[in-house]
C-alpha positions in Angstrom: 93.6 119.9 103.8 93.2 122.3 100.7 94.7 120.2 97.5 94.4 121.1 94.1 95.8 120.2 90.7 95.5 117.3 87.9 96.3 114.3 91.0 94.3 112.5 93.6 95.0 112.2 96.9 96.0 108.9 96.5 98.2 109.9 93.4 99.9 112.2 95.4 100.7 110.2 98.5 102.0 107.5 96.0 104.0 110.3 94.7 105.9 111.4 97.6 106.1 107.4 99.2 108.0 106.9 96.1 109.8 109.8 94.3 113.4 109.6 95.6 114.7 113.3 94.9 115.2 115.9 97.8 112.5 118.3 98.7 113.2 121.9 98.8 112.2 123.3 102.3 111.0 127.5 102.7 111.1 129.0 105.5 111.6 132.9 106.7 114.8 133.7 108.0 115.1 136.2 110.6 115.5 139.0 108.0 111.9 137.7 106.8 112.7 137.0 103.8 112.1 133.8 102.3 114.6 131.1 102.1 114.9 127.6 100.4 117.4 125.0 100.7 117.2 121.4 99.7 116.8 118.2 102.3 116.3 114.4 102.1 112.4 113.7 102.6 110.1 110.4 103.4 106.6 110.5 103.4 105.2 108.9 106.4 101.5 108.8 107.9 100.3 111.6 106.0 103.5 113.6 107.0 106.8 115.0 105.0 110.0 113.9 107.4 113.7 115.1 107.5 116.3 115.1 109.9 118.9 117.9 110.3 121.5 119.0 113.0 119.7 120.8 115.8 122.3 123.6 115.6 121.0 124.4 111.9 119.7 127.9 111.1 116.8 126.5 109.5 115.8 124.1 112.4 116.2 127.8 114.6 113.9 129.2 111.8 111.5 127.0 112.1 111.6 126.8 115.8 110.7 130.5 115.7 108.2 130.2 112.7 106.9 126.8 112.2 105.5 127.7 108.4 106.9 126.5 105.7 106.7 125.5 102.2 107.8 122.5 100.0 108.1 121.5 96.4 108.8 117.4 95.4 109.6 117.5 92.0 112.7 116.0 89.7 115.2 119.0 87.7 114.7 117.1 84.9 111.6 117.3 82.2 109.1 116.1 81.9 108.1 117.8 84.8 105.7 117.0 87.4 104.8 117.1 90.6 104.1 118.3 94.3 104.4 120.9 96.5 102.6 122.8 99.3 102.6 124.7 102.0 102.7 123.5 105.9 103.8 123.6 109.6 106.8 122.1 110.9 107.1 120.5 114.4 111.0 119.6 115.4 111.2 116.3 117.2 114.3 115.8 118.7 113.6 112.5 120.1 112.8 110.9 116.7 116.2 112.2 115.1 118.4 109.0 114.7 115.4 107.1 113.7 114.7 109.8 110.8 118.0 109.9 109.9 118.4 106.1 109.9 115.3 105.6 107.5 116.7 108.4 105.3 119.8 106.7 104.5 118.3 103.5 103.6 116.3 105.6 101.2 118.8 107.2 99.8 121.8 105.1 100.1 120.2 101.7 100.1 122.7 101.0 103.4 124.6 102.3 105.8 127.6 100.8 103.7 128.9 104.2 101.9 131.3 106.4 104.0 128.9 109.3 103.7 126.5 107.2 105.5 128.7 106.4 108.1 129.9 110.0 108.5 125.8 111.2 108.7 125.2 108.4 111.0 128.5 109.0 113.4 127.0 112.8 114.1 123.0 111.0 114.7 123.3 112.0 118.3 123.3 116.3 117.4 120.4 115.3 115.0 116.4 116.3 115.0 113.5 114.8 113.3 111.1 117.5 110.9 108.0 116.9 110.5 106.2 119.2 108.1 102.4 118.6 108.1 101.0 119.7 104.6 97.9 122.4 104.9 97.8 123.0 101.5 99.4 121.2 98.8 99.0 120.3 94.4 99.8 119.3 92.0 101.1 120.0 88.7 102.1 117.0 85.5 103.6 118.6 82.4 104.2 114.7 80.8 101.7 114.6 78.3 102.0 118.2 76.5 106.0 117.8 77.3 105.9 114.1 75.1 108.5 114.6 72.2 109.7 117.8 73.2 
């Protein structure tokens, strides 16, 4: 894997394991030009995972093209870090279980009607995995410091 920027490889895997924002997801739509939209990620065994309905366009999109490109990174400054670019694989078998492990990062439970709601549609839902080739990244913190 090609990685560049200020970070370790360790730095950035501790990164992603723990930054709680969504990742914004590129792909080609079937225009070919590029499109970005915004999904609930883990890191897991070296590997960026969502979950989304099978009937999506971008799971159809990435079916048809399996590159992609990702960015981890909060909206708010100081601003720092990751993003890349990769291959996504759909796994419909691993779905639920994606899904399941997403809520409890995001939510912290199943408790919250819109975790109930997400979970109560699980059986139309597919695991992504996106398998960084190339990735950096970037820390704006110290020059950003009393800005």
């Amino acid at each position: 894997m090609d990685i560049r920027g200020p970070w370790s490889w360790d730095r950035i895997e501790s990164y992603l394991r723990d930054t709680v924002v969504p990742a914004r997801l590129a792909c080609l739509s079937h225009t070919g030009w590029p499109i970005v939209l915004s999904l609930w990620y883990l890191y897991r065994d070296g590997s960026l995972w969502c979950a989304c309905q099978s009937d999506a366009r971008v799971i159809r999109r990435l079916r048809e093209d399996p590159r992609c490109a990702f960015e981890i990174a909060p909206n708010e400054p100081p601003y720092c870090g990751v993003r890349g670019q990769g291959r996504a694989t759909i796994d419909a078998a691993r779905g639920v279980e994606i899904l399941r492990a997403l809520v409890a990062r995001y939510f912290g439970s199943e408790d919250s009607g819109l975790a109930r709601w997400l979970l109560s549609r699980g059986d139309q839902e597919v695991a992504v995995r996106i398998e960084p080739l190339r990735i950096s990244s970037w820390d704006f913190r110290k020059r950003m410091t009393g800005l």
